[in-house]
N, CA and C atoms as an extended XYZ file, in Angstrom:
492
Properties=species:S:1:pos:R:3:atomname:S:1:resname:S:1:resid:I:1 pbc="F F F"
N       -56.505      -23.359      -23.179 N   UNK     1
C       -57.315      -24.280      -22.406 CA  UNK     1
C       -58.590      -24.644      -23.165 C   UNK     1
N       -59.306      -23.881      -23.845 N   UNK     2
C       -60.685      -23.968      -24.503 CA  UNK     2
C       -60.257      -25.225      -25.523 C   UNK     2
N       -59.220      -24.912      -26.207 N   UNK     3
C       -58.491      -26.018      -27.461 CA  UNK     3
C       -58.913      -27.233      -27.339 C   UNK     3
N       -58.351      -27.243      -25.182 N   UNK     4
C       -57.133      -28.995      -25.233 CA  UNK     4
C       -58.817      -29.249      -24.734 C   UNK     4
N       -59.643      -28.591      -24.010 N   UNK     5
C       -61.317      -29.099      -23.648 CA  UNK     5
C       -62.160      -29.820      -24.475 C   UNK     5
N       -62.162      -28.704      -25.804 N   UNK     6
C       -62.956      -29.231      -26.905 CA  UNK     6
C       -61.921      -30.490      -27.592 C   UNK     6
N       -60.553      -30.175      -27.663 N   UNK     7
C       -59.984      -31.361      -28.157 CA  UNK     7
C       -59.756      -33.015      -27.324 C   UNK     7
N       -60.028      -32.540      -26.006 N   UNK     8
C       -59.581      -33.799      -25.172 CA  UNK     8
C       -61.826      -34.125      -25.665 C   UNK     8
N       -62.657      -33.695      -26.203 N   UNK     9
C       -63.702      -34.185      -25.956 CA  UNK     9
C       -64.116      -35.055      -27.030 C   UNK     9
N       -63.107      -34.176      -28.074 N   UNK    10
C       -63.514      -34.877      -29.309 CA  UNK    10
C       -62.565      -35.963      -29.219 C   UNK    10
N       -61.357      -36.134      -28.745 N   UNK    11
C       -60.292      -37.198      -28.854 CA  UNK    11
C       -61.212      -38.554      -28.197 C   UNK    11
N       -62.108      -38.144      -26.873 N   UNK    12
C       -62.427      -38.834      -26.080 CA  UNK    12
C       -63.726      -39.492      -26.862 C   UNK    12
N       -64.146      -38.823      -27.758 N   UNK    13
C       -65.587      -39.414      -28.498 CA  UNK    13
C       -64.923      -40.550      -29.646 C   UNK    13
N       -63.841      -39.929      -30.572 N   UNK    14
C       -62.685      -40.730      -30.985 CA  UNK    14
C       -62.788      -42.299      -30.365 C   UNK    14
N       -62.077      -41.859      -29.610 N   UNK    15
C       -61.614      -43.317      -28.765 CA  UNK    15
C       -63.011      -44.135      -28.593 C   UNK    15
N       -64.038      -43.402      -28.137 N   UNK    16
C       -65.265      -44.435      -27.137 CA  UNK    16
C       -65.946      -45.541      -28.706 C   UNK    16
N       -65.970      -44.624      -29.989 N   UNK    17
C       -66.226      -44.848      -31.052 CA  UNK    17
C       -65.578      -45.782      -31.958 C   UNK    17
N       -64.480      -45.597      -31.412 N   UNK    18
C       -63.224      -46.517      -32.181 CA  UNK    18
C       -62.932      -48.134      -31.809 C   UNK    18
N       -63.150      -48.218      -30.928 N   UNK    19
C       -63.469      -48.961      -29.725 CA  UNK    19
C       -64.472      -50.122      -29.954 C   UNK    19
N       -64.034      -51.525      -30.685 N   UNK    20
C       -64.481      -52.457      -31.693 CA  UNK    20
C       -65.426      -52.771      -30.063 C   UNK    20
N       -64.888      -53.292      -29.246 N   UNK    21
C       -66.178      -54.004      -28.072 CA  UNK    21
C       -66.978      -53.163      -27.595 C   UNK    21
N       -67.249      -51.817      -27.531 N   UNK    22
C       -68.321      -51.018      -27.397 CA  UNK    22
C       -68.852      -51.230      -28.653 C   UNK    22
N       -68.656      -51.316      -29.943 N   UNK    23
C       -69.345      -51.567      -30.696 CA  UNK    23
C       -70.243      -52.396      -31.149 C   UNK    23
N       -69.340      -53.613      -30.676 N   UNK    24
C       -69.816      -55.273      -30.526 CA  UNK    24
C       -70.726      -55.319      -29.632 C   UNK    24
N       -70.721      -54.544      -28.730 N   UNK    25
C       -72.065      -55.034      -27.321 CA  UNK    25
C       -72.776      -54.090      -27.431 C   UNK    25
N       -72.522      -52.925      -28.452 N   UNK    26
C       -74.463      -51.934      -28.919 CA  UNK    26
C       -74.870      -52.095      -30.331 C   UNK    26
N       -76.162      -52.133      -30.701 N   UNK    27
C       -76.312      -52.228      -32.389 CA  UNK    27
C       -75.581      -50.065      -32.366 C   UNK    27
N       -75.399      -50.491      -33.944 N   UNK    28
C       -74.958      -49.585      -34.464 CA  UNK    28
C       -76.169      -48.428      -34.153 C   UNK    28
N       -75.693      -47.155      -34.290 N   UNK    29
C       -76.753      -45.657      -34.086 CA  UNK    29
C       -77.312      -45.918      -36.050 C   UNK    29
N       -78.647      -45.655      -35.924 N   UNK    30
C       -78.705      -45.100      -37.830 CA  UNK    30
C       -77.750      -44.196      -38.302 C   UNK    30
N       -78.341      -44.139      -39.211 N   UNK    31
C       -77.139      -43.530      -40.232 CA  UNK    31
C       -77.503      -41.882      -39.714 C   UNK    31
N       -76.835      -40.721      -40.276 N   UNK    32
C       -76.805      -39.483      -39.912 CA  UNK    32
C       -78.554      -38.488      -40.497 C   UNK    32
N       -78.651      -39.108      -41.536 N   UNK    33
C       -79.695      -38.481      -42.284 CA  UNK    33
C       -81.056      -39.440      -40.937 C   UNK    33
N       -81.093      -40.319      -40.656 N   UNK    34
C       -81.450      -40.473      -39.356 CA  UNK    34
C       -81.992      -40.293      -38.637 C   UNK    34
N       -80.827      -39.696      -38.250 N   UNK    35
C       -80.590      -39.133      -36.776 CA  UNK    35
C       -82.038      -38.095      -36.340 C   UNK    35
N       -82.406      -38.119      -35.350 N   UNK    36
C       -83.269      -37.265      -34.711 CA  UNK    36
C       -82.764      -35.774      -33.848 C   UNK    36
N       -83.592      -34.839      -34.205 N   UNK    37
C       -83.354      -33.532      -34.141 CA  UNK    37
C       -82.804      -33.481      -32.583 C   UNK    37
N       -81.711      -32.703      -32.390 N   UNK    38
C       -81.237      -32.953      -31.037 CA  UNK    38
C       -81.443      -32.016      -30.239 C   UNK    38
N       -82.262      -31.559      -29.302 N   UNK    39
C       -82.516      -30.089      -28.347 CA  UNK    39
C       -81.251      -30.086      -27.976 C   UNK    39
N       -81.296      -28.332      -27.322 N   UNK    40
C       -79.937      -27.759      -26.371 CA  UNK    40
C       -79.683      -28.722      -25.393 C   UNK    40
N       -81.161      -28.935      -24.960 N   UNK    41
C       -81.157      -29.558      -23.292 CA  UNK    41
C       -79.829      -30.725      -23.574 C   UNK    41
N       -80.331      -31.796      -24.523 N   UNK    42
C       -79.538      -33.124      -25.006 CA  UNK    42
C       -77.941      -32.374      -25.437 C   UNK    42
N       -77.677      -31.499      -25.910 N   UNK    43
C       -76.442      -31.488      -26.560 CA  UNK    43
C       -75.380      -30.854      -25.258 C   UNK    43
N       -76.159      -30.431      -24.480 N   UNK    44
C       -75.310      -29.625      -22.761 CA  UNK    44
C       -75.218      -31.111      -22.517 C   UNK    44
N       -76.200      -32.081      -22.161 N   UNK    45
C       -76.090      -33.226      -21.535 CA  UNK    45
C       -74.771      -34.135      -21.806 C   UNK    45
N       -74.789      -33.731      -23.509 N   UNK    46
C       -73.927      -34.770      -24.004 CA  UNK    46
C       -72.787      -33.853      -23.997 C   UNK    46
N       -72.077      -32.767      -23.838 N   UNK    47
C       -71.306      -31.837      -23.766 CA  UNK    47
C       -70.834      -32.827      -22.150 C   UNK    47
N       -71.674      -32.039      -21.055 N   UNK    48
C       -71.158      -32.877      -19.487 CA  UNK    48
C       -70.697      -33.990      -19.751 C   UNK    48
N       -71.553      -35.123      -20.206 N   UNK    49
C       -71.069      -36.394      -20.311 CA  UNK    49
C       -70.124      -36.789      -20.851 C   UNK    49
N       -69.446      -36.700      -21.929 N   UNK    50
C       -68.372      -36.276      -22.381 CA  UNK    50
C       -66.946      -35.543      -22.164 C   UNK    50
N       -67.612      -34.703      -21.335 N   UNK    51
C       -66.230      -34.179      -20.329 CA  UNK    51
C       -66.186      -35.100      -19.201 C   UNK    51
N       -67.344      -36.128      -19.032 N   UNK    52
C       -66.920      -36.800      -17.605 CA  UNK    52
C       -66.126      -38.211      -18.464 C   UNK    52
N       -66.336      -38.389      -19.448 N   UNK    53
C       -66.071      -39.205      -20.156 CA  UNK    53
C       -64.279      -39.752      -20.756 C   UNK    53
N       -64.234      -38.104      -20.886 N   UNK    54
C       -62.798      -37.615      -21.018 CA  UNK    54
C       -61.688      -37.925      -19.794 C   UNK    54
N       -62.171      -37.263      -19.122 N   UNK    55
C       -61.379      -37.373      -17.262 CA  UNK    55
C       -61.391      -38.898      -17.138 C   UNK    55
N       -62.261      -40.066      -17.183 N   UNK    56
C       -62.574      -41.109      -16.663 CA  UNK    56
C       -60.809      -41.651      -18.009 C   UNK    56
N       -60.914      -41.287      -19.043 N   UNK    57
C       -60.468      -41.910      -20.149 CA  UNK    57
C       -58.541      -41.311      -19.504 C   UNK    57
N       -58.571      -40.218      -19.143 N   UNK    58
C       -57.434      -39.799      -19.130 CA  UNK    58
C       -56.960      -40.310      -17.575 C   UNK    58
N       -57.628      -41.009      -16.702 N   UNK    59
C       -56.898      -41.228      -15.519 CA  UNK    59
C       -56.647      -42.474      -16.456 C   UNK    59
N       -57.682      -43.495      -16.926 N   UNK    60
C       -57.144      -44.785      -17.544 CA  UNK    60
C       -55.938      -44.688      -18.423 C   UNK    60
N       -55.504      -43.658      -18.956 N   UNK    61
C       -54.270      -43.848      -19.723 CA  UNK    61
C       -53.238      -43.481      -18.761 C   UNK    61
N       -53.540      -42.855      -17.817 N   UNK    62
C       -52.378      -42.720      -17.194 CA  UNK    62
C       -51.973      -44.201      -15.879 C   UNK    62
N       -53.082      -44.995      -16.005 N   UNK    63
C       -52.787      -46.138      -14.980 CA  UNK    63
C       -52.194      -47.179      -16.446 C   UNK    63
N       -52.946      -46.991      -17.431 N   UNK    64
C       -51.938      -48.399      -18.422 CA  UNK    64
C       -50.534      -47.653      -18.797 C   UNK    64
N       -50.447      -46.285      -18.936 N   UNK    65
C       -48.753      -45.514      -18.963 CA  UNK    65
C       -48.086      -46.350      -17.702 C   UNK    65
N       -48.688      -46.641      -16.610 N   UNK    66
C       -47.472      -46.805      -15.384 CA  UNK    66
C       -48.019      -48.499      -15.256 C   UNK    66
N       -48.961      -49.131      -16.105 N   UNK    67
C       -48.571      -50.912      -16.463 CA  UNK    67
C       -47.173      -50.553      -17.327 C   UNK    67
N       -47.323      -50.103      -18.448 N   UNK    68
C       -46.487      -50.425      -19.452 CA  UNK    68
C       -44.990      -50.146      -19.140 C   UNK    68
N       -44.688      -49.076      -17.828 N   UNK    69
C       -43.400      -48.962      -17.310 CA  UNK    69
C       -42.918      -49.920      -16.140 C   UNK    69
N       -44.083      -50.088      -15.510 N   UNK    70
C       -43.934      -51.271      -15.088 CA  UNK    70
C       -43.513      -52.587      -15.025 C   UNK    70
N       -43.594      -52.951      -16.020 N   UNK    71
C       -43.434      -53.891      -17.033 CA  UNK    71
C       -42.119      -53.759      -17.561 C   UNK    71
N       -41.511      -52.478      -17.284 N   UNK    72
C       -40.018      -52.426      -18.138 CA  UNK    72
C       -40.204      -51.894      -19.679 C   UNK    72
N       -40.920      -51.641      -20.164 N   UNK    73
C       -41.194      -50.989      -21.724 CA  UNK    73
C       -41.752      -49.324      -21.413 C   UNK    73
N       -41.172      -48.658      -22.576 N   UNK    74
C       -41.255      -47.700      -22.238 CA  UNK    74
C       -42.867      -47.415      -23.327 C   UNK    74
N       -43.391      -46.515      -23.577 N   UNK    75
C       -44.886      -46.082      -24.535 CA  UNK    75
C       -44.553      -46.339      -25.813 C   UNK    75
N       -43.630      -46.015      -26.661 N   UNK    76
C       -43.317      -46.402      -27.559 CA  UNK    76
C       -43.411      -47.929      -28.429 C   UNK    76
N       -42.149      -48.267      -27.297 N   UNK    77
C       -41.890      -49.772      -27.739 CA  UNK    77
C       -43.218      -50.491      -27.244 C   UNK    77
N       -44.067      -50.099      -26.397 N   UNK    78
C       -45.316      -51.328      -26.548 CA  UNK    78
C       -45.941      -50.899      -27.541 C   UNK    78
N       -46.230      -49.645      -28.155 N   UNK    79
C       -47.517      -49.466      -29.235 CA  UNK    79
C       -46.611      -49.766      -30.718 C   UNK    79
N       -44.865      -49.644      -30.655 N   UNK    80
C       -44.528      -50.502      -31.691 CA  UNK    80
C       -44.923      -52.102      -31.603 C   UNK    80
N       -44.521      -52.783      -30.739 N   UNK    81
C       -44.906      -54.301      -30.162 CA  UNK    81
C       -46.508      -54.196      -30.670 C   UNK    81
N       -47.343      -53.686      -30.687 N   UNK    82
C       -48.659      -53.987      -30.993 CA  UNK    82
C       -48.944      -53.514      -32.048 C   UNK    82
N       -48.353      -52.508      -33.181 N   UNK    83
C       -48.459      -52.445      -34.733 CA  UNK    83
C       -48.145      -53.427      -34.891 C   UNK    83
N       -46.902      -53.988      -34.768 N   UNK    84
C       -46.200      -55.336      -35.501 CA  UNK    84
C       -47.239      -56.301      -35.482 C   UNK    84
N       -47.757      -56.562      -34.176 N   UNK    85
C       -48.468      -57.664      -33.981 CA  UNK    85
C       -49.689      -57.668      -34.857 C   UNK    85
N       -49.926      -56.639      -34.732 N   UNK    86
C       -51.698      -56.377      -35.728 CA  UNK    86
C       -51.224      -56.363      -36.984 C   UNK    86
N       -49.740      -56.010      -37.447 N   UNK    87
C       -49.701      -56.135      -38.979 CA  UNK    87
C       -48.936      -57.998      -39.100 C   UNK    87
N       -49.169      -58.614      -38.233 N   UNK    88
C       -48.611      -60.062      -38.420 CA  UNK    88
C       -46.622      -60.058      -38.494 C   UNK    88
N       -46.490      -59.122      -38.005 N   UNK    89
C       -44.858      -59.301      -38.077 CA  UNK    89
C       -44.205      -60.259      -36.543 C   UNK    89
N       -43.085      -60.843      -36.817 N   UNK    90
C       -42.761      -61.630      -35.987 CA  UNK    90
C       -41.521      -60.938      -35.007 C   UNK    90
N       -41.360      -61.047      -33.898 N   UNK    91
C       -40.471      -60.692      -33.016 CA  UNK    91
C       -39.026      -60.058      -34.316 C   UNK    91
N       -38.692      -61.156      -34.725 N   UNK    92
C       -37.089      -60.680      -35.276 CA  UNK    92
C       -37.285      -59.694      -36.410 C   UNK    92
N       -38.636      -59.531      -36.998 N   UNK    93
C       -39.028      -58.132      -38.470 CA  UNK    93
C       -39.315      -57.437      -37.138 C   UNK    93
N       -40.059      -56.889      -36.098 N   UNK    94
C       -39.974      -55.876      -35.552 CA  UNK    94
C       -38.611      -55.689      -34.308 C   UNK    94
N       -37.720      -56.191      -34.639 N   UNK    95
C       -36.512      -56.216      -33.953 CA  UNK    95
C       -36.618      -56.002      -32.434 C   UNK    95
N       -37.521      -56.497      -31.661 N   UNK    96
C       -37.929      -56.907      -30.420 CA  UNK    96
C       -36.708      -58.152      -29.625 C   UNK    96
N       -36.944      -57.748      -28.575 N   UNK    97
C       -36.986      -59.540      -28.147 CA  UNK    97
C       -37.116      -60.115      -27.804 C   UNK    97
N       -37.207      -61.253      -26.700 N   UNK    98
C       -38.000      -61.884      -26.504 CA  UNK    98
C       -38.582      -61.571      -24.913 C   UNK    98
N       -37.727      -61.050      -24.286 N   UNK    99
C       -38.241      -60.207      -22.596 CA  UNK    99
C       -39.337      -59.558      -23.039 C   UNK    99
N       -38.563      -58.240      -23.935 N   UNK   100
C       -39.424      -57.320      -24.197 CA  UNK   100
C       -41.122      -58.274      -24.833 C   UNK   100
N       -41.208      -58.576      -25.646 N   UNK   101
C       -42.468      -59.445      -26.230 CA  UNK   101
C       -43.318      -60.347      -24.823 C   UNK   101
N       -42.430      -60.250      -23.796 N   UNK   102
C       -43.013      -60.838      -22.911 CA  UNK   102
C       -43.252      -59.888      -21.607 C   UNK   102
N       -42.847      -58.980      -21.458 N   UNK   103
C       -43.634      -57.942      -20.349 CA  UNK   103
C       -44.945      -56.883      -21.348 C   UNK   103
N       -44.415      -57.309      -23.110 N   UNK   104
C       -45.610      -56.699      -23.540 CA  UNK   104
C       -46.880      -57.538      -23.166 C   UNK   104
N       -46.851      -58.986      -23.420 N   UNK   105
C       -47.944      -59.850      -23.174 CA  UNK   105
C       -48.193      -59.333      -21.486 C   UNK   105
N       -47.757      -59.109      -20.331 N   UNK   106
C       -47.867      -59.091      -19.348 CA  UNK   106
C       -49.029      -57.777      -19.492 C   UNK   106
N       -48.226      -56.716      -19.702 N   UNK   107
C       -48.618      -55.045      -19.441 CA  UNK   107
C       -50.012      -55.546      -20.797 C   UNK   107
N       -50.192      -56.290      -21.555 N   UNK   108
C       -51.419      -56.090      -22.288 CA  UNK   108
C       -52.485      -56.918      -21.635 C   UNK   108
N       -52.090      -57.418      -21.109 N   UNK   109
C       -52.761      -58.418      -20.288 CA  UNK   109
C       -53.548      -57.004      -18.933 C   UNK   109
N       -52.884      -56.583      -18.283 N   UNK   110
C       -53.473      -55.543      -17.569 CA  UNK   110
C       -53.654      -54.291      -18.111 C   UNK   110
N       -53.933      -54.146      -19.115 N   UNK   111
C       -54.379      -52.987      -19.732 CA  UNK   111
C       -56.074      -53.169      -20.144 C   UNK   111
N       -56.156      -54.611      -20.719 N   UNK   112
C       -56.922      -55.434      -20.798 CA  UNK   112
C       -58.058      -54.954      -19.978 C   UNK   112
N       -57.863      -54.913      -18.648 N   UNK   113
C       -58.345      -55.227      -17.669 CA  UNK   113
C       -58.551      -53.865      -17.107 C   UNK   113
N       -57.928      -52.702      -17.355 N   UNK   114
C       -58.381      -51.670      -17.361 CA  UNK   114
C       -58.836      -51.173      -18.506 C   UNK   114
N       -58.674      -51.637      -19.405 N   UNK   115
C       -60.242      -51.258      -20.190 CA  UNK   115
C       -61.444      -51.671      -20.770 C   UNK   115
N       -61.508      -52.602      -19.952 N   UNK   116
C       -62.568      -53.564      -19.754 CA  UNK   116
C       -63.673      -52.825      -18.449 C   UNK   116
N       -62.623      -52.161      -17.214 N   UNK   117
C       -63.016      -51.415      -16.295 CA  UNK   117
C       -63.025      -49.823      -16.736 C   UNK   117
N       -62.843      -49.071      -17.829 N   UNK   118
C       -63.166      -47.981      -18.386 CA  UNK   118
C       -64.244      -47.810      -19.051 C   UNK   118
N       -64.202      -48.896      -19.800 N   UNK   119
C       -65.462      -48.722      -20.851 CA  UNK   119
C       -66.730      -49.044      -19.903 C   UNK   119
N       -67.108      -49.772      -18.776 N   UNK   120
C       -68.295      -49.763      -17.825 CA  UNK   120
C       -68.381      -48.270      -16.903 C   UNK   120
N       -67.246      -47.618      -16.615 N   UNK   121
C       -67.238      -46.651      -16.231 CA  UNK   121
C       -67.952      -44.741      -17.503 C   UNK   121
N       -67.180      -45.320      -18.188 N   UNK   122
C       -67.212      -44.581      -19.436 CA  UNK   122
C       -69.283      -44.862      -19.777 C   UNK   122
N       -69.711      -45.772      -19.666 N   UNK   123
C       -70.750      -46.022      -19.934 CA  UNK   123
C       -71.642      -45.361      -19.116 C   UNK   123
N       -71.386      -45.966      -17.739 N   UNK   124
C       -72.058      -45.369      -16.068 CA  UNK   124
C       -72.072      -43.620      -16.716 C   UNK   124
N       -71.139      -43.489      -16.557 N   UNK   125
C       -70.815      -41.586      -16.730 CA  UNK   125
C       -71.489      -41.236      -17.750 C   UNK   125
N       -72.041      -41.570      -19.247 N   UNK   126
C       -72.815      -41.377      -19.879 CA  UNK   126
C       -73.935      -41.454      -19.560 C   UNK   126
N       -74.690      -42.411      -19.009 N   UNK   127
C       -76.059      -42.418      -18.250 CA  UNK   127
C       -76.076      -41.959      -17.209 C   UNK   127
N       -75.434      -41.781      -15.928 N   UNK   128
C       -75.700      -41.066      -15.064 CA  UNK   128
C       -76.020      -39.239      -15.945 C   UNK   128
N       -75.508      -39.171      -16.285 N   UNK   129
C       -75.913      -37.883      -17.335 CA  UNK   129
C       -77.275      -37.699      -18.066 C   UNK   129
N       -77.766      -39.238      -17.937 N   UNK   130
C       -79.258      -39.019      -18.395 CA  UNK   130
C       -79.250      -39.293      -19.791 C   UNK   130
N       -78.157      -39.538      -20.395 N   UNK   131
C       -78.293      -40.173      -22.187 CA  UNK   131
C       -78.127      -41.284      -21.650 C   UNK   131
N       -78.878      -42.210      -22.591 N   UNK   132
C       -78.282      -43.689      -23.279 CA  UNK   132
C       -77.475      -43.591      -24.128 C   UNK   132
N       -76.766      -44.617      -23.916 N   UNK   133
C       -75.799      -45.097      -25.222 CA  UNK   133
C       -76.186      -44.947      -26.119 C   UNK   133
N       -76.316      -45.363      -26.743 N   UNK   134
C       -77.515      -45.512      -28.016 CA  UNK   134
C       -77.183      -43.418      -28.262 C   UNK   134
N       -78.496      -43.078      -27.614 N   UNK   135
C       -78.746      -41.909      -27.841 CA  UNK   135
C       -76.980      -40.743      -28.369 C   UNK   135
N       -76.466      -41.216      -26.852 N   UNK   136
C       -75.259      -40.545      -26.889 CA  UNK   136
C       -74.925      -40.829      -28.627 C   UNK   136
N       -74.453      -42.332      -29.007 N   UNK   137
C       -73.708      -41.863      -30.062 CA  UNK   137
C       -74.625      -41.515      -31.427 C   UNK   137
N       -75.743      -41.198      -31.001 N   UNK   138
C       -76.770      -40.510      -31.722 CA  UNK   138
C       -76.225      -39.406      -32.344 C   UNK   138
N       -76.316      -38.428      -31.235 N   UNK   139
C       -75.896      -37.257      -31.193 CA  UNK   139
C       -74.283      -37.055      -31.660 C   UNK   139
N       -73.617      -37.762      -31.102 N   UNK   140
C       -72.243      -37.577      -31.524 CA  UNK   140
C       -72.061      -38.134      -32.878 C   UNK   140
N       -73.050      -38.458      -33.775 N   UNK   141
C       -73.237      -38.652      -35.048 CA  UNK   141
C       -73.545      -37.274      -36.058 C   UNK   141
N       -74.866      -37.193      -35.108 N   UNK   142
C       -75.412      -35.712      -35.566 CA  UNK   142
C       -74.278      -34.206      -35.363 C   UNK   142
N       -73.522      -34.424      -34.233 N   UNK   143
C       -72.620      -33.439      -34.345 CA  UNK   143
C       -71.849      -33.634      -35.398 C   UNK   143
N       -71.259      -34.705      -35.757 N   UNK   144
C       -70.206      -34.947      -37.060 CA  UNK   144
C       -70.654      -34.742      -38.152 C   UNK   144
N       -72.091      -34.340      -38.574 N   UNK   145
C       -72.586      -34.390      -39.877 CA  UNK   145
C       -73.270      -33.083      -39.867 C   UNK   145
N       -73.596      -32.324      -38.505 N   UNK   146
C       -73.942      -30.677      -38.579 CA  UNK   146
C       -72.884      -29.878      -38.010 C   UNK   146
N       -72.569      -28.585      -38.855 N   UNK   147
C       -71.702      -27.957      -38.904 CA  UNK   147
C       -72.577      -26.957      -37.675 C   UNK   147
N       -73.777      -26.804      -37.480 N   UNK   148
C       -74.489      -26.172      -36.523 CA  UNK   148
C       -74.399      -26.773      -35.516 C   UNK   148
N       -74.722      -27.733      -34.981 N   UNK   149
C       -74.457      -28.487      -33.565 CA  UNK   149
C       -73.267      -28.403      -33.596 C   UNK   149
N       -72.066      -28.461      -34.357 N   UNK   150
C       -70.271      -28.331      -34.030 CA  UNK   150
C       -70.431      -26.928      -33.403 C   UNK   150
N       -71.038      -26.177      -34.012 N   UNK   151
C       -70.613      -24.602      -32.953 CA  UNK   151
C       -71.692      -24.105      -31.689 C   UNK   151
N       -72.683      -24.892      -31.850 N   UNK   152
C       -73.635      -25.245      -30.678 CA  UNK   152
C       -72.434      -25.664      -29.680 C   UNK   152
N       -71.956      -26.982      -29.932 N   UNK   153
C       -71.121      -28.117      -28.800 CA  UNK   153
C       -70.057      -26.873      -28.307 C   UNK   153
N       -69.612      -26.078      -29.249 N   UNK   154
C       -68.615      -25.115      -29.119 CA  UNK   154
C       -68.305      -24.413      -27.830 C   UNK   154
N       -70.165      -23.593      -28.029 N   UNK   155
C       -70.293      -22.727      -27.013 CA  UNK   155
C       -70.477      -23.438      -25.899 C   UNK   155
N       -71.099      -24.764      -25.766 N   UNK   156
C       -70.984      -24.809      -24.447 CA  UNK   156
C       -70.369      -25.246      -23.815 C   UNK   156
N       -68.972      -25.916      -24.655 N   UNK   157
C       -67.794      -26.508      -23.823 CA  UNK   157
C       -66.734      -25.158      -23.635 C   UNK   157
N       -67.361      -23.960      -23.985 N   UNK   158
C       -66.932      -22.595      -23.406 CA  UNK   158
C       -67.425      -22.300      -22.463 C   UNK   158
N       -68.743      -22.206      -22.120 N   UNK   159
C       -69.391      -22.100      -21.038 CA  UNK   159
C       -69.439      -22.532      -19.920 C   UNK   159
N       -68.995      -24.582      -19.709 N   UNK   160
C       -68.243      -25.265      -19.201 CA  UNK   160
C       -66.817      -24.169      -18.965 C   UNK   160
N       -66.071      -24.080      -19.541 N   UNK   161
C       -64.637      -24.160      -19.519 CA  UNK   161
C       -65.083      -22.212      -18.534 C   UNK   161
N       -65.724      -21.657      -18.901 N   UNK   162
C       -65.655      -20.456      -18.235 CA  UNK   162
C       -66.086      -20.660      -16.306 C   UNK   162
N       -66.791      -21.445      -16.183 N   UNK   163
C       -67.526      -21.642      -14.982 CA  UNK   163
C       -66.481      -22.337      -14.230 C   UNK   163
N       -65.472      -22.864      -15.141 N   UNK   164
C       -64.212      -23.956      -13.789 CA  UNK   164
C       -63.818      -23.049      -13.583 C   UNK   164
């Protein structure tokens, strides 16, 4: 359980980071050398927020899992349908066809739309926590570049994980 905590937190920082329109609608954090010294108080904060961050991220995959079956495609064949597409391949090179290419447009179309409604949520849940944006991926900078705040974040997503 401690693993999938710290791993669903980092997967979840992953994603929020990866994530070209959160990027597009904040200026970038400075660079790591930067970054400003981060207290306990801030790194518990961003520890909570982050686990609320996670949960918010994992009900959203499980509502675009049941668009995309919805739709008649199973997880696979849409995230093949959307390599192809991002690498410019056409229906008949990714051996699709043409239904399928068209409940993908459907199910991306409402996925769209739930994560358009994640990422404001995902945001809310970071500030209700008392970081800014900004700040948040401050810190989640500074964790990636100190090997001390990685075992700081450690203990207290143990400490978390002991208290559920």
């Amino acid at each position: 359980m401690k693993f999938f905590v710290s791993t669903a937190c980092m997967a979840m920082m992953v994603f929020l980071f990866g994530t070209a329109s959160v990027q597009a609608q904040f200026e970038q954090p400075a660079q790591p050398q930067d970054i400003p010294e981060v207290t306990d108080e801030e790194l518990k904060t961003f520890v909570d927020a982050s686990i609320r961050a996670q949960q918010i991220q994992n009900q959203a995959q499980m509502e675009m899992i049941s668009i995309v079956e919805d739709e008649g495609l199973d997880v696979e064949t849409y995230n093949n349908i959307l390599q192809g597409l991002q690498m410019g391949q056409s229906a008949e090179e990714m051996e699709v066809s043409e239904s399928d290419l068209e409940n993908y447009e459907k199910a991306s179309a409402l996925i769209g739309d739930i994560e358009m409604e994640m990422e404001e949520q995902l945001i809310a849940a970071i500030e209700d926590e008392g970081l800014e944006l900004q700040r948040f991926q401050e810190i989640f900078m500074a964790v990636q570049s100190d090997a001390g705040l990685q075992q700081k974040m450690q203990q207290y997503i143990q400490e978390v994980q002991m208290q559920q």
